[in-house]
N, C-alpha and C positions, 0 to 999 in steps of 0.2 A: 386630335386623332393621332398624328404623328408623335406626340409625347407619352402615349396609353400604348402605341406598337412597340417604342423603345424600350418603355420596361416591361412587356410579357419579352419579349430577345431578350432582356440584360438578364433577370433573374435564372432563365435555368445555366445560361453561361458562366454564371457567378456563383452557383452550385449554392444560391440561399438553402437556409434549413430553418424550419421553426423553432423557439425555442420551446423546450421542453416544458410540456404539464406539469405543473405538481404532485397534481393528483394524481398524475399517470404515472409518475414516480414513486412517488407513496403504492401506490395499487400495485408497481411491478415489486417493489422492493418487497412487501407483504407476501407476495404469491410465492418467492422464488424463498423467502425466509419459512412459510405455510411449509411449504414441501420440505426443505431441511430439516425441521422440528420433527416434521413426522415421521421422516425416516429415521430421525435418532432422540427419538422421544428420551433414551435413558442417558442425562447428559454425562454419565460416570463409564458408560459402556468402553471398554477400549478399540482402540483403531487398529483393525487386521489387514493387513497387506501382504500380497505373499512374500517381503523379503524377511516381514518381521511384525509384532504384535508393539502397539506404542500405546502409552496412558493419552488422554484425552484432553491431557493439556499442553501438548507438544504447541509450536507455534503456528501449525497450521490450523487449529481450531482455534488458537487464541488470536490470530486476524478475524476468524469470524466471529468472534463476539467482539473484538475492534468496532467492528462493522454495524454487530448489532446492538451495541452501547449507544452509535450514534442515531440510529434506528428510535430508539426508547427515549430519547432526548430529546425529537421530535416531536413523536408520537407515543406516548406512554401507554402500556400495554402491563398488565399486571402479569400476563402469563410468562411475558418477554423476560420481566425482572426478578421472575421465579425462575429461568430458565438458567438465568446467569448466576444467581447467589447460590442456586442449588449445585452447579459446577463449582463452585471456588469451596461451597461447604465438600464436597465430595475428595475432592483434594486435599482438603484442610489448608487451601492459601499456602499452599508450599509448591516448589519449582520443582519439574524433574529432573531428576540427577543428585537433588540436594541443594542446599542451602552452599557448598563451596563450589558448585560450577561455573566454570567462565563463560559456557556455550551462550551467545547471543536467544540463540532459539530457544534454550530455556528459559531465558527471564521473558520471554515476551507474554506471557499469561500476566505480567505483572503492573502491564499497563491497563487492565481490567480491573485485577482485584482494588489496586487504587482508586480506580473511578469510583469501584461498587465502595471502597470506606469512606471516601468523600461524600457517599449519601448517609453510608452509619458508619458511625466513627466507630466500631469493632477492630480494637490493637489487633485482635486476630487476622482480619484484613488483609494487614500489611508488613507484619513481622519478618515475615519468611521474605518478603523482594528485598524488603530495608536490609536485614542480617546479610542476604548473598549479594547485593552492592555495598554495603558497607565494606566487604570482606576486598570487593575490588579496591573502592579506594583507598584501602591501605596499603595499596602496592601502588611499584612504579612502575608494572609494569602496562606498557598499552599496546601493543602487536594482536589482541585478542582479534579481532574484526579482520579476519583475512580475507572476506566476503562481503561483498557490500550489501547482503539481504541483511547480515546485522545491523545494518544503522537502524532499519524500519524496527527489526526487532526490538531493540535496546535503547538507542537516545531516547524515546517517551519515556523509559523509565526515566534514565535519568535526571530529565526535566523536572516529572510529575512529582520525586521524593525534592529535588530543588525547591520546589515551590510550597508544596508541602509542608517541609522542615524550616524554609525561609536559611538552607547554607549553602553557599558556593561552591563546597568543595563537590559537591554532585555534580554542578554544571562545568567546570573546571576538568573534571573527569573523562566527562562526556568527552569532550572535547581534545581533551588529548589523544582520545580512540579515535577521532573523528580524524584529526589532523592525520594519525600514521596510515588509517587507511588510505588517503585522499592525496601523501606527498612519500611514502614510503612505501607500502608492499608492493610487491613488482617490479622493483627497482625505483621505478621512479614516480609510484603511487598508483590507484586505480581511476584517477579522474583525471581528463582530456581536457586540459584548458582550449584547446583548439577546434576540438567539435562539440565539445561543453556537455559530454558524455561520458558516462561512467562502464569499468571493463567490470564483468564481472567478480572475476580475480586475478591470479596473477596468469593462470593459464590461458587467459585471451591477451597480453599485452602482446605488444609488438616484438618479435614478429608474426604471431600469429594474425594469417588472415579468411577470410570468410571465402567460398568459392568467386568471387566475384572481383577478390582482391581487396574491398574495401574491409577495414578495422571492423572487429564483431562487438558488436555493440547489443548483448539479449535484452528486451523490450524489458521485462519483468527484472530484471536488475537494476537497470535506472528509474524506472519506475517504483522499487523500493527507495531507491534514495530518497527520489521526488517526494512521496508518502513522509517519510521521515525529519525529513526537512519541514514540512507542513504541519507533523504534530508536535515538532519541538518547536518550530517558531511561534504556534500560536498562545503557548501556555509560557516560553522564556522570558523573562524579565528583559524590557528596553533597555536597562545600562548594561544589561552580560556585554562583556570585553568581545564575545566572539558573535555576537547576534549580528552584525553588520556583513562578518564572512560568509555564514549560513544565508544570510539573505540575499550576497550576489551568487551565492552557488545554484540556491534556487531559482533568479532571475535566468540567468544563464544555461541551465536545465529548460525549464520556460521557451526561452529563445530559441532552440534546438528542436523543437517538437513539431511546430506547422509543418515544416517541409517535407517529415516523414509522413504525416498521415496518410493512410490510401483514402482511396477515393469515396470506398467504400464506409470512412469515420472511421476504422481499425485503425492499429500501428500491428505492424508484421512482428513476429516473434524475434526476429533479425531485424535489428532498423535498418541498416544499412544494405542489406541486400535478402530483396524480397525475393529470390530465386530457392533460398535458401529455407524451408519448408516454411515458404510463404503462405500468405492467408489469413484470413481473420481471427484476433487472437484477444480473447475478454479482459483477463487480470490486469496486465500493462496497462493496457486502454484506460480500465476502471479508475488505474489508481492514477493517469495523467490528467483525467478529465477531474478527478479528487483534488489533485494538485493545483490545477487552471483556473478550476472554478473557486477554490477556493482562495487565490492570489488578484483574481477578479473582483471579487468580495470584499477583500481586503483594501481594494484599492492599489496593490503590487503591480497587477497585468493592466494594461491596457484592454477594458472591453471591447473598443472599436476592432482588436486585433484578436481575440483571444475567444468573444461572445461566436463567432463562428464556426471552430474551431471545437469547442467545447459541443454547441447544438450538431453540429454534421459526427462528433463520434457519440452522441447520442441515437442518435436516428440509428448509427450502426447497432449500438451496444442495445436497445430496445428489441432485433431482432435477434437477441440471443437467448428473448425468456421463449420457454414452450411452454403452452396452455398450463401445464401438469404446476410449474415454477422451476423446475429442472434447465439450469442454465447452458447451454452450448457453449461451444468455441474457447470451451477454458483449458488451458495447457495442465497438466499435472506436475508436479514438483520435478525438479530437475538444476539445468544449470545455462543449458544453452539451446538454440533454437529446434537439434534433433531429440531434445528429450522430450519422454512423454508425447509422443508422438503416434496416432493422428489427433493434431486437434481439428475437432468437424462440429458440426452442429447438435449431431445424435451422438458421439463419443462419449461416455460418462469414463471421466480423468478418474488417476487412481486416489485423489481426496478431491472433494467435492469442497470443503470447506472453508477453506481461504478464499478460493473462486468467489464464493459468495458474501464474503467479509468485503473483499477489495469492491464489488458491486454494490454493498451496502453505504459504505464510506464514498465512492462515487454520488451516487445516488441521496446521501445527507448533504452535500454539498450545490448540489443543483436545488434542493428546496429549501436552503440556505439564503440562494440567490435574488438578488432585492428584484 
């Protein structure tokens, strides 16, 4: 009797959370995908916003098909795989801006069109990512990454033609970009070995700080690292020279995340200081629990530490689909916790699209889960 009282007390004190369905995963990921398709059935249509008109393979759609690659490699859907070959045909497998641009966010369409020629090997494919990294690594130059949303955008590339091509000088590449972000811009780099967070450039280092005094640290910036770190470690070769640094950057990313979580399984748009248009915030979230679950998986994270953590920002992240699949609580593009701001439940952010990629890649990851 006395051992059936202790654990109805311990559990809700100990904030258990179930782990997540499958199927319930699968069922949201479908719903919140249903609704997207239908609002842009024409995947060539351009994205109008009022500051300006952008083609459809910027990097904010190209995380949603991130998302919904991994989607289709689950759950194979013929219409799903029409959605995306008909995008990259629409395009012609070329990057915007051109085949010489440095911009991170333009190559990130290119961790797609890869996937899709790893199903058909069509040189059409992959020409256009291969020719505008090629064109990088012929230079010395590595300062491109001034931002750390580029790692998310760009290391898969770099990885996927590594592996691809079976050369090093891709992964090597990588790597040198990785390094100058990570020990150089800002002075003295964008990553905090001492709170094992990343700024998002150089205009949050020190001394900039948050109203609260603490170091600003926006959720959805280390959060892209976290992302990036994840899909180049899973596809990099064991002996790359740099796969061991990558791997305690991750651990250490890892490590830094329990104590933020609210209560609620969100992480605030501000980790460090939830005063600071605090509140529940999807994308971050999505791509930590991408991150956790996916290092849990691997065998990287500790379950015992990590399996609860990952179910309690589920439990959050499940009340942010509405009936329709229209997703709440997603911040809009920006850079720091006032932008794109309200993010609410009913707010619809000014791209819907990445929101549901980084949900998608969550959510591959949790039915992943042995």
């Amino acid at each position: 009797m006395y051992k059936k009282l202790f654990i109805l007390i311990l559990l809700p004190l100990g904030m258990v959370f179930a782990k997540p369905s499958k199927k319930e995963v699968l069922q949201k990921m479908h719903l919140a995908n249903r609704y997207f398709q239908q609002k842009w059935p024409d995947v060539g249509q351009p994205i109008v916003s009022p500051d300006k008109t952008r083609p459809s393979n910027i990097w904010t759609r190209a995380v949603y098909y991130e998302g919904l690659m991994e989607l289709y490699k689950l759950d194979p859907k013929a219409s799903d795989l029409k959605y995306m070959v008909d995008w990259g045909n629409f395009h012609q497998w070329s990057l915007r801006n051109g085949a010489k641009t440095r911009n991170a966010d333009d190559q990130a369409c290119g961790q797609v069109y890869m996937d899709l020629f790893l199903m058909q090997r069509d040189s059409t494919r992959i020409k256009p990512i291969k020719e505008n990294i090629d064109n990088m690594v012929a230079t010395t130059k590595a300062d491109d990454w001034s931002w750390i949303d580029c790692l998310q955008m760009s290391m898969p590339v770099y990885t996927r033609l590594g592996v691809i091509y079976n050369d090093p000088r891709y992964f090597q590449k990588m790597y040198d970009l990785y390094a100058y972000t990570k020990y150089k811009h800002g002075g003295k780099g964008l990553y905090n070995p001492e709170e094992k967070l990343w700024w998002r450039d150089k205009d949050f280092v020190p001394p900039y700080k948050e109203p609260n005094g603490a170091n600003c640290y926006w959720s959805r910036g280390s959060a892209w690292v976290f992302a990036a770190l994840v899909r180049t470690l899973d596809l990099l070769p064991q002996n790359d020279p740099h796969r061991a640094e990558y791997l305690a950057d991750f651990i250490a990313l890892s490590q830094a995340l329990p104590a933020l979580q609210r209560q609620d399984g969100f992480w605030n748009v501000s980790l460090k200081d939830p005063t600071d248009f605090g509140g529940p915030e999807l994308t971050g979230t999505s791509l930590f629990v991408y991150g956790m679950a996916w290092g849990v998986r691997k065998g990287i994270l500790p379950a015992q530490k990590y399996q609860a953590v990952i179910d309690k920002a589920w439990k959050g992240m499940s009340t942010s689909v509405h009936p329709s699949g229209f997703l709440g609580y997603v911040q809009g593009t920006g850079k720091e916790p006032k932008d794109s701001q309200p993010v609410t439940f009913d707010h619809v952010p000014n791209f819907e699209d990445f929101g549901l990629g980084c949900f998608l890649l969550a959510g591959s990851e949790l039915i992943r889960a042995k």
